[in-house]
VMD Tcl script that builds the backbone (N, CA, C; Angstrom):
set m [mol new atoms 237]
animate dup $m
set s [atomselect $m all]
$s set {name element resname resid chain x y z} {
  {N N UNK 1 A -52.010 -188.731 -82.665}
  {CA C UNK 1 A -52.680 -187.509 -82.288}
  {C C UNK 1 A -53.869 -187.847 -81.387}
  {N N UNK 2 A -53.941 -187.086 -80.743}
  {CA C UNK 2 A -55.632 -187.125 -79.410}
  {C C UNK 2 A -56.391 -186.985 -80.305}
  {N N UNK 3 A -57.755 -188.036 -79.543}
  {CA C UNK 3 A -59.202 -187.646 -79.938}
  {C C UNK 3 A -59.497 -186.914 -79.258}
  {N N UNK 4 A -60.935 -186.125 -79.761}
  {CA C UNK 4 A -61.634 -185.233 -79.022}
  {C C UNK 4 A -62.801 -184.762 -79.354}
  {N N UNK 5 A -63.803 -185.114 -78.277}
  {CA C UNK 5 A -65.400 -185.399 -79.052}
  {C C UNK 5 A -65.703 -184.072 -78.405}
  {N N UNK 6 A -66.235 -183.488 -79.016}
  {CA C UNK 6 A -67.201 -181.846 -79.009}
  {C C UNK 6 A -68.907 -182.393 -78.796}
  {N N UNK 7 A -69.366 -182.551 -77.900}
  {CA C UNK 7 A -70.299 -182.410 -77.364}
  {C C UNK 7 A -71.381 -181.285 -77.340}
  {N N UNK 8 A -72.454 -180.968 -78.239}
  {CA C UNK 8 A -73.087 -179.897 -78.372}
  {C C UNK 8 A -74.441 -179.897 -77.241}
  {N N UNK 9 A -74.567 -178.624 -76.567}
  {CA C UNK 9 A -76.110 -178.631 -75.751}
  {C C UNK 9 A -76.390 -176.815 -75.842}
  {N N UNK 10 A -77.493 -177.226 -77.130}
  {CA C UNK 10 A -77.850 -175.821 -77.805}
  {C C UNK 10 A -79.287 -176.343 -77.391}
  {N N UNK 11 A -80.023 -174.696 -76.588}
  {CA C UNK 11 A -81.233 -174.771 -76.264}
  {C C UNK 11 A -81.727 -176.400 -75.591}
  {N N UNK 12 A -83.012 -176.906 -76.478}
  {CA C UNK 12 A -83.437 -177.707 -76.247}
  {C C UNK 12 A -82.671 -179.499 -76.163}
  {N N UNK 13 A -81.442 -179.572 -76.862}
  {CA C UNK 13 A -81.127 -180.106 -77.827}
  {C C UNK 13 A -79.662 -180.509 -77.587}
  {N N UNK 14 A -79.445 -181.907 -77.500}
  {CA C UNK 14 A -78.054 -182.164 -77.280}
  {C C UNK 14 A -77.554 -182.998 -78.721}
  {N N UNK 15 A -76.184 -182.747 -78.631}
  {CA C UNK 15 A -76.082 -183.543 -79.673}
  {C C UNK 15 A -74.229 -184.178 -78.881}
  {N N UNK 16 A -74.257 -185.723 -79.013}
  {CA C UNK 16 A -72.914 -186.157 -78.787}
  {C C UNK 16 A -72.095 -186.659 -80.124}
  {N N UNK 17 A -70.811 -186.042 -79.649}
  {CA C UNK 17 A -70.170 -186.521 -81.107}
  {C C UNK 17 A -69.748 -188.223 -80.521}
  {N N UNK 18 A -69.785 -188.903 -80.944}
  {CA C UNK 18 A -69.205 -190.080 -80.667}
  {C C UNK 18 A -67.847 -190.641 -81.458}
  {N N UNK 19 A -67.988 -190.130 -82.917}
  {CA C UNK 19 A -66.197 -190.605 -83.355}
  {C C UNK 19 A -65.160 -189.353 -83.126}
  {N N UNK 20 A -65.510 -188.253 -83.045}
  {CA C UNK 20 A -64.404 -186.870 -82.211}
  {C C UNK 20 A -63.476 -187.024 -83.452}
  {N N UNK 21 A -62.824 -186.268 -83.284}
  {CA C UNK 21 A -61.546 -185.342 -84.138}
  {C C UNK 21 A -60.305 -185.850 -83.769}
  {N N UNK 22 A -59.247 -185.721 -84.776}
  {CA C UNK 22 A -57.970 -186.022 -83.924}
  {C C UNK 22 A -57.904 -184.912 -84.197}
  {N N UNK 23 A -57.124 -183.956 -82.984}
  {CA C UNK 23 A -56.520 -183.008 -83.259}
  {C C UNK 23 A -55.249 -183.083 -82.630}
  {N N UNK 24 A -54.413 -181.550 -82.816}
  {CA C UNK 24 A -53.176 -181.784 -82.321}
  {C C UNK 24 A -52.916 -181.276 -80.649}
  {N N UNK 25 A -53.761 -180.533 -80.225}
  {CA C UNK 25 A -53.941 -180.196 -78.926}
  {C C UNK 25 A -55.565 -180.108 -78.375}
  {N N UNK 26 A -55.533 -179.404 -77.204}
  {CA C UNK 26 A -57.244 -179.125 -76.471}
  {C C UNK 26 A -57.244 -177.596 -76.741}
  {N N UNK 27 A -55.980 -176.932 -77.128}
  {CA C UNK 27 A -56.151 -175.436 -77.729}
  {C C UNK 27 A -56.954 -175.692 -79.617}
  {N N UNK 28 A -56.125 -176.628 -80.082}
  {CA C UNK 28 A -56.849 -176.711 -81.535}
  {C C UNK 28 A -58.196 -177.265 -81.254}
  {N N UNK 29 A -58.362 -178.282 -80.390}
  {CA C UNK 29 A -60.225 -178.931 -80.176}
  {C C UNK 29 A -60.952 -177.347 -79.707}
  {N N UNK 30 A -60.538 -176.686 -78.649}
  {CA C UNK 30 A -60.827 -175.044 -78.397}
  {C C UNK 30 A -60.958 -174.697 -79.539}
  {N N UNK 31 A -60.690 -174.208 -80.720}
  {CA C UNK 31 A -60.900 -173.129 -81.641}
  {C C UNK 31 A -61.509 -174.104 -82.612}
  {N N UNK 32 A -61.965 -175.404 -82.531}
  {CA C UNK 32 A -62.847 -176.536 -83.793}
  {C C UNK 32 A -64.260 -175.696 -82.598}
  {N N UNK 33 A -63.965 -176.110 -81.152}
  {CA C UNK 33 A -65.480 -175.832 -80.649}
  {C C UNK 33 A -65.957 -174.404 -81.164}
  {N N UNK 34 A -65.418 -173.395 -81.005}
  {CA C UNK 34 A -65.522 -171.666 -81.352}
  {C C UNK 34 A -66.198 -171.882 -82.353}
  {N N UNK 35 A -65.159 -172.221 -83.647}
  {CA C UNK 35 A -66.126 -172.453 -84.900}
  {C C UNK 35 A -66.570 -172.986 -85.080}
  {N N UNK 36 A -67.709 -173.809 -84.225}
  {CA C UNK 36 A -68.548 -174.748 -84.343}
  {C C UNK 36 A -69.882 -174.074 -83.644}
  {N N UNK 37 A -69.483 -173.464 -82.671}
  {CA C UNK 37 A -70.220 -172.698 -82.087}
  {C C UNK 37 A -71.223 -170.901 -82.849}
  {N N UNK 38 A -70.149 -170.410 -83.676}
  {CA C UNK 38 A -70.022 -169.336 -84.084}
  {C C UNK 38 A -71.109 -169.898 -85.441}
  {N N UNK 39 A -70.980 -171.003 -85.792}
  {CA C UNK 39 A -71.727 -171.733 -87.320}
  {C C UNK 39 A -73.308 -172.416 -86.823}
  {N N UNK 40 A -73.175 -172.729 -85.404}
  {CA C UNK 40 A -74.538 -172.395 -85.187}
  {C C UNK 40 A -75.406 -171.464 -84.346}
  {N N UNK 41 A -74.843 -170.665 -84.143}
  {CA C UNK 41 A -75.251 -168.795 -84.052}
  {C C UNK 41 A -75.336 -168.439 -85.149}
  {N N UNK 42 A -74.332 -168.874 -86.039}
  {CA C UNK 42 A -75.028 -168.344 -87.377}
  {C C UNK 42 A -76.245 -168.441 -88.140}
  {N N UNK 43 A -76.679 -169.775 -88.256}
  {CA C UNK 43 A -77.707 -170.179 -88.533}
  {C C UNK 43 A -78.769 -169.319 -87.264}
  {N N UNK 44 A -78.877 -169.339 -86.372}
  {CA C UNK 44 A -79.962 -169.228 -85.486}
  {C C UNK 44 A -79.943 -167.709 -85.891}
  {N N UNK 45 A -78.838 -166.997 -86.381}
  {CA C UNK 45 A -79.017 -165.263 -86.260}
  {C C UNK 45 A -80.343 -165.513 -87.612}
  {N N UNK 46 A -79.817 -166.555 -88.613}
  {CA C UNK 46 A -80.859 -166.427 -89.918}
  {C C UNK 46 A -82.189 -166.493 -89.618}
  {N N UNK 47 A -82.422 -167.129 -88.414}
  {CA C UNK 47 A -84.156 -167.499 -88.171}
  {C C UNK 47 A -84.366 -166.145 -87.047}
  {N N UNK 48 A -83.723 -165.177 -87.045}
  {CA C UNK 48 A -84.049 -164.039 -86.246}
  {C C UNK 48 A -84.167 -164.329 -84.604}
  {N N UNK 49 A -82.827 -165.304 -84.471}
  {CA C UNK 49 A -82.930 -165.472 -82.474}
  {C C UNK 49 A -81.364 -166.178 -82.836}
  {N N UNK 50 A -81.069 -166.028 -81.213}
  {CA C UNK 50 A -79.970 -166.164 -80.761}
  {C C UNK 50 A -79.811 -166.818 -79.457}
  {N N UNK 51 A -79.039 -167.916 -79.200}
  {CA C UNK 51 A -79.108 -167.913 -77.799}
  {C C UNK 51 A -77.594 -168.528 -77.591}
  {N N UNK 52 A -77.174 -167.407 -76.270}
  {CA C UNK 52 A -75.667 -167.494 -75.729}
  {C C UNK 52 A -75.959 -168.238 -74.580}
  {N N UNK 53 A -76.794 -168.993 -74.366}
  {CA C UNK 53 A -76.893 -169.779 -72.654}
  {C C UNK 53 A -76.386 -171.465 -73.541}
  {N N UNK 54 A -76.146 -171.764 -74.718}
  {CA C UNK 54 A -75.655 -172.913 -75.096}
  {C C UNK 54 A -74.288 -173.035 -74.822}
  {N N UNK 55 A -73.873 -174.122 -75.268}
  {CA C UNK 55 A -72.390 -174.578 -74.858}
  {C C UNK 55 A -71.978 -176.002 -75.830}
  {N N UNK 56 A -70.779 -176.083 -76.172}
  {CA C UNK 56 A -69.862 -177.253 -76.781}
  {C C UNK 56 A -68.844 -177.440 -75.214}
  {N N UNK 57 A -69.163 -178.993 -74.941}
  {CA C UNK 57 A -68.256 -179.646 -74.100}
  {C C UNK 57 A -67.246 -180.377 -74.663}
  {N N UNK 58 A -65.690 -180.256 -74.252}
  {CA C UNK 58 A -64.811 -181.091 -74.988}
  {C C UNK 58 A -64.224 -182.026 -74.105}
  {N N UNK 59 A -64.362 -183.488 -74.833}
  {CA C UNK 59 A -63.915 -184.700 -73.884}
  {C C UNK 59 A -62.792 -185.399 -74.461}
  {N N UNK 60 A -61.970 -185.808 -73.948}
  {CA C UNK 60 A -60.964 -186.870 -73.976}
  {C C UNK 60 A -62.094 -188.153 -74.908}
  {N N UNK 61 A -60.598 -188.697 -75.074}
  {CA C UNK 61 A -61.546 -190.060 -75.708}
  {C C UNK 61 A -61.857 -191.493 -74.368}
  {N N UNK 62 A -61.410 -190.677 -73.204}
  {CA C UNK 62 A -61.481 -191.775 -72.246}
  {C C UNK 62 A -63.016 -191.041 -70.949}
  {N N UNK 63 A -63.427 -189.964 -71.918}
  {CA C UNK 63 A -65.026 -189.533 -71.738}
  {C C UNK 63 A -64.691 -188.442 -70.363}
  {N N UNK 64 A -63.494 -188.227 -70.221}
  {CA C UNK 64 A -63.060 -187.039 -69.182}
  {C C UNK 64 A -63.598 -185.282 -69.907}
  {N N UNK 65 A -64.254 -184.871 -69.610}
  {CA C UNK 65 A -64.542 -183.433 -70.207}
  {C C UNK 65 A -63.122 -182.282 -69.562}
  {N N UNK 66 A -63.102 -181.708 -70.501}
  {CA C UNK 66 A -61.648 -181.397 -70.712}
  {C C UNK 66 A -61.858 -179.649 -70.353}
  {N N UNK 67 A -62.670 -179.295 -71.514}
  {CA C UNK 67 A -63.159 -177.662 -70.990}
  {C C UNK 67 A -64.688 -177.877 -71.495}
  {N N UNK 68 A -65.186 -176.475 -71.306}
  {CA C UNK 68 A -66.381 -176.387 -71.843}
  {C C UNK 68 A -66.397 -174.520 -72.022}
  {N N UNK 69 A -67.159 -174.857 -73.800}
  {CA C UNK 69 A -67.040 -173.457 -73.988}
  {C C UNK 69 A -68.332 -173.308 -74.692}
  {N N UNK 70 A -68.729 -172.095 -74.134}
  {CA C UNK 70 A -70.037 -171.397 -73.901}
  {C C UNK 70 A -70.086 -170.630 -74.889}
  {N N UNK 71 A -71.168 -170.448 -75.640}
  {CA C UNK 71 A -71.588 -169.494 -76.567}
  {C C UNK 71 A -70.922 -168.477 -76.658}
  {N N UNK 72 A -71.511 -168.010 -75.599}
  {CA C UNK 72 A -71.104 -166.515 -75.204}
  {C C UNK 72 A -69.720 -165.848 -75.450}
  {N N UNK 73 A -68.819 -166.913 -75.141}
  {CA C UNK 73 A -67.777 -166.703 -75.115}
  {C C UNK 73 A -67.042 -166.858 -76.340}
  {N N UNK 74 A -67.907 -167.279 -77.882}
  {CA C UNK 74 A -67.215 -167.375 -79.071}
  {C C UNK 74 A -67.844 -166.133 -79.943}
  {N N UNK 75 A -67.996 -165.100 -79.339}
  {CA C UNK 75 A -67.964 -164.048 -79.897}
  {C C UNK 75 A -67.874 -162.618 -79.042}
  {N N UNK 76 A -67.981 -161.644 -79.483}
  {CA C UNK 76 A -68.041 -160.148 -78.688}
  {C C UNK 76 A -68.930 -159.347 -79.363}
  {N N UNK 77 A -69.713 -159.028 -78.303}
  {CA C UNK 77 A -70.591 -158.486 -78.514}
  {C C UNK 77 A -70.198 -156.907 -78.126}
  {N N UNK 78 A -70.612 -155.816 -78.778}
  {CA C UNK 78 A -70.430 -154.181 -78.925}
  {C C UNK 78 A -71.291 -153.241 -79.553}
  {N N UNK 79 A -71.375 -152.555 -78.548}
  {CA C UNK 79 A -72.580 -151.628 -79.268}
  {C C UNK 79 A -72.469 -150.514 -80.390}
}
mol reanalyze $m
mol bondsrecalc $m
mol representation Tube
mol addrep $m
């Protein structure tokens, strides 16, 4: 199975995964980033702020970035 390191850059603050996931595709590493993303919006909704300008980058294990998915885009927002 592929590795695949999820790369976090929330606000101030990067974080690299260095041992990554095996998963079975870059659609399953896609929906590990979502809910990875969605779990720290969660936390940040608890301290009363939010910020959708962050992002999880997903790389190959040969350090190629594969997609990159944006806050913003792991939820919907409606009034």
């Amino acid at each position: 199975m592929p590795v695949f390191c999820l790369h976090i850059y929330h606000r101030d603050m990067s974080a690299r995964d260095e041992e990554g996931l095996e998963l079975a595709s870059l659609e399953a590493a896609r929906n590990e980033a979502i809910a990875g993303a969605r779990g720290i919006m969660r936390d940040d909704l608890r301290n009363g702020r939010l910020s959708l300008g962050s992002r999880i980058e997903i790389e190959d294990s040969s350090g190629r970035v594969l997609a990159t998915v944006p806050f913003r885009e792991a939820i919907t927002v409606s009034s």
